[in-house]
TITIRO-338115 format. One line per field, with one value per residue (C-alpha): residue in three letters; x, y, z. Coordinates in steps of 0.5 Angstrom, whole numbers, always signed. Example, Ala and Ser with C-alpha at 12.3 -4.5 7.8 and 13.67 -1.06 7.14 Angstrom:
# TITIRO-338115
aa = (ALA  SER)
c1 = (+25  +27)
c2 = (-9  -2)
c3 = (+16  +14)
This chain:
# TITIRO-338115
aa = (UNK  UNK  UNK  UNK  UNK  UNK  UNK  UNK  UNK  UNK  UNK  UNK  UNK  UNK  UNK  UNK  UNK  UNK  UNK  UNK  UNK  UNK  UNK  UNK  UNK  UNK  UNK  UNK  UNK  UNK  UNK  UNK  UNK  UNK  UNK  UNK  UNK  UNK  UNK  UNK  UNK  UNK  UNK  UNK  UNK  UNK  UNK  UNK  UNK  UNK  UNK  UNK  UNK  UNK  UNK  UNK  UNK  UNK  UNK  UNK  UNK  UNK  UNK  UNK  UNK  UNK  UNK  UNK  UNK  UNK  UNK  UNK  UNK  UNK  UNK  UNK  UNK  UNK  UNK  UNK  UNK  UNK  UNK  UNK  UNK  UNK  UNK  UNK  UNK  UNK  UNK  UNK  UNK  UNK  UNK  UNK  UNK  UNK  UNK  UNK  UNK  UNK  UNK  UNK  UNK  UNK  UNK  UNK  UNK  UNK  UNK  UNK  UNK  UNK  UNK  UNK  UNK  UNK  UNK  UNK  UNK  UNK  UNK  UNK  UNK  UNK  UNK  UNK  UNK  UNK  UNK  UNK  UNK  UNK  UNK  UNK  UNK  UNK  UNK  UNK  UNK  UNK  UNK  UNK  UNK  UNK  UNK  UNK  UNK  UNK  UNK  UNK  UNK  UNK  UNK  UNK  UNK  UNK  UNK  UNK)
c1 = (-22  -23  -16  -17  -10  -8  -1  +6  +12  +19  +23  +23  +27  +26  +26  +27  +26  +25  +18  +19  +13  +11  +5  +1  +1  -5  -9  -9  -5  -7  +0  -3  -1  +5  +7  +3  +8  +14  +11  +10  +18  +21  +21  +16  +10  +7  +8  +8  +10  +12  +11  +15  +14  +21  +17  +14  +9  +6  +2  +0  -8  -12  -19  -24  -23  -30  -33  -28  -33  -29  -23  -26  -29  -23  -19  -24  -25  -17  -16  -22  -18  -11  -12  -8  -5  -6  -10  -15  -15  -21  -25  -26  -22  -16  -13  -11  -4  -1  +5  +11  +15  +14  +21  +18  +12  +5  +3  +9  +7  +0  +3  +8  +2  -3  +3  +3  -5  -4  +1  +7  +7  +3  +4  +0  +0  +0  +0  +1  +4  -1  -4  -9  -14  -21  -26  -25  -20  -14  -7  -6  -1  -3  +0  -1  +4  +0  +6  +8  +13  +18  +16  +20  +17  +21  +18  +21  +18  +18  +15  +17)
c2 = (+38  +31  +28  +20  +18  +24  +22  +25  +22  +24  +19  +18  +12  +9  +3  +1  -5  -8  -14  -18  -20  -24  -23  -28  -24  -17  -16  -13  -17  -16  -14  -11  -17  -17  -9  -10  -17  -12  -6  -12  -13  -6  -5  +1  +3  +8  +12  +14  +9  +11  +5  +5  +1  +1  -1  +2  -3  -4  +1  +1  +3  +3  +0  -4  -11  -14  -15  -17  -13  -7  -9  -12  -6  -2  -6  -7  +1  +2  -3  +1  +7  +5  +0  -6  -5  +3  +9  +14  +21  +23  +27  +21  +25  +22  +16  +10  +9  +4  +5  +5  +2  -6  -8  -13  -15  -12  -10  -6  +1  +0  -2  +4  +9  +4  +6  +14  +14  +11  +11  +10  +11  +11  +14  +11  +12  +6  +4  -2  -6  -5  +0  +4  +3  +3  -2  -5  -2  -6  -4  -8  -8  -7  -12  -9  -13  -20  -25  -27  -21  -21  -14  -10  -5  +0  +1  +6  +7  +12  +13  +11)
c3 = (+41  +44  +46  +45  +49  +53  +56  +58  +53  +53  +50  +43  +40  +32  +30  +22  +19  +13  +11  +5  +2  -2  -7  -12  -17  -18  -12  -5  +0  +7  +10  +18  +22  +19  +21  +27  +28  +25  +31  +37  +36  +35  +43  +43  +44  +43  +36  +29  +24  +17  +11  +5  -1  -5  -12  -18  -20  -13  -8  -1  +1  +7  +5  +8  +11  +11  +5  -1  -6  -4  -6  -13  -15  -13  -17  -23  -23  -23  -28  -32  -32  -33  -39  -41  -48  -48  -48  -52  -51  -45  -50  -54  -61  -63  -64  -59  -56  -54  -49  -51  -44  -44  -42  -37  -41  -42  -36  -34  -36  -34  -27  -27  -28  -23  -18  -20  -18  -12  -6  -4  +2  +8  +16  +22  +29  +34  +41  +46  +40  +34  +28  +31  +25  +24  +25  +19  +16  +14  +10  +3  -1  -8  -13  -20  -24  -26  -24  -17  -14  -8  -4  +0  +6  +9  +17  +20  +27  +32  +39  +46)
């Protein structure tokens, strides 16, 4: 077992806020800065946090932050899987369907099972004030909806 950080702690304090994010519309929106920025004025230093996405059509990932490819394959692939206007079953027999949820136009039921695919949530650890994330990994939110939305995160912090 190898212990990166091998400290005594004892107080533990929380710490909820809630981000207000601001997408343009389908893709990933680097968010790190903003829970790091989130984390730096929480008073704590050393943790777990817990990021909470309060949508049904948008999902949260932690992917590369490096090559802007990735994240177009990935949004590619998603989109391949879960179409715009409808399905037909995987085995290829039978008829095509389309989705009968469009209360918000047609990307509303795509974005629904976009969401369902991915995650929600996300669970960090952090210390002196930032996300403990590889390399090049970065925390996205990702906007499945085509129009610009206004997002809301809950970060619940907890640690010392």
């Amino acid at each position: 077992m190898l212990n990166l950080f091998k400290e005594r702690h004892s107080a533990l304090a929380q710490s909820l806020q809630q981000l207000t994010l601001l997408t343009t519309g389908e893709g990933f929106t680097d968010i790190t800065s903003d829970i790091n920025r989130a984390i730096g004025t929480s008073g704590l230093n050393f943790g777990l946090a817990n990021l909470f996405c309060l949508h049904t059509s948008c999902s949260l990932t932690i992917n590369e932050n490096a090559d802007p490819r990735v994240l177009s394959d990935l949004a590619a692939y998603l989109r391949a899987l879960v179409p715009q206007r409808g399905f037909s079953p995987i085995n290829g027999k039978g008829e095509f369907v389309t989705y009968d949820h469009d209360d918000e136009g047609p990307d509303d039921m795509p974005a629904h099972i976009r969401t369902a695919l991915t995650a929600t949530s996300l669970q960090f650890s952090f210390q002196k004030g930032g996300l403990l994330l590889g390399t090049w990994q970065a925390v996205y939110l990702w906007e499945h909806r085509a129009r610009p939305h206004q997002r809301r995160l809950n970060l619940h912090l907890m640690g010392e």
